[in-house]
Each structure stands twice: as C-alpha cells, then as structure tokens.
N, C-alpha and C positions, 0 to 999 in steps of 0.2 A: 683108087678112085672113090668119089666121096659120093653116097647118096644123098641127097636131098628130097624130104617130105613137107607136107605143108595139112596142116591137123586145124579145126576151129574147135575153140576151146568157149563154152559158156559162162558167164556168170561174172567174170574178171569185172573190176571196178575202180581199182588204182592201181598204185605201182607195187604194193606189196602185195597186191594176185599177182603179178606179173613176175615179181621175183619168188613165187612160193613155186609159179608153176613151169619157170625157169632151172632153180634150182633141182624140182623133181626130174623132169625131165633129163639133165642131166647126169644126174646119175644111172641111169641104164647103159650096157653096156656098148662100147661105140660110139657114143655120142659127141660129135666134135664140138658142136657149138648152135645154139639154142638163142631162136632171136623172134620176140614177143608183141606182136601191135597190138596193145590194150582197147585201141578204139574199132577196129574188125573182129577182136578176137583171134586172129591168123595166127599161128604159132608154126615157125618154120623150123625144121632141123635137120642138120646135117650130122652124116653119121658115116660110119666107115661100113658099113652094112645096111640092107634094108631093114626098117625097125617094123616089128610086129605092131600089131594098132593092139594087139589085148595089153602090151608091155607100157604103151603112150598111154592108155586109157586109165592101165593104177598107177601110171604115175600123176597122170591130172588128178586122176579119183583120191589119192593119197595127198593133194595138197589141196582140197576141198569143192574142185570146178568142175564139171561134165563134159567131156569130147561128145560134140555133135557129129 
C-alpha cells in the first residue's frame, strides 16, 4: 500500500528547482515517485512508507529550497 504526502516546498522559480528538488527527494528511502507544481510550490510523494518530514526537509534543504 502506497503512502501519499503532499509537503510545500519555498523558493522554486523554474524547472531546474523543480528538478533539483525532485531528484532530492527521491532518493530517500521508499520513495516511489515525486511530482512537483512549480507555480504552488505543492510537492507530492508517494512512498511505500510514511516519510518522516525531518528526512523531506534535507532533502529540500540539500537541494537549496525551504519546506514550509
């Protein structure tokens, strides 16, 4: 069964925020698949587990944007 979270992510401006803070995200572990609206910020992800927010937070934090 697949969790689904939905995180707002600050700061993104184009599509390569979009792809820095896709990529991150992705790599944590479980992560199925990572899907980014650059114009709300909204960052959705599904995961095979519930994702801790401190794990989401370095990976935003690690690709340069802020989780609000």
């Amino acid at each position: 069964m697949s969790n689904v979270s939905t995180w707002t992510v600050a700061g993104m401006t184009c599509g390569h925020c979009v792809a820095s803070v896709s990529e991150e995200i992705a790599e944590i572990d479980g992560v199925e698949a990572v899907d980014v609206v650059l114009e709300t910020g909204a960052v959705t992800v599904t995961s095979t587990t519930p994702l801790d927010r401190a794990a989401v937070e370095a990976a935003v934090d690690e690709a340069g944007y802020a989780l609000t």
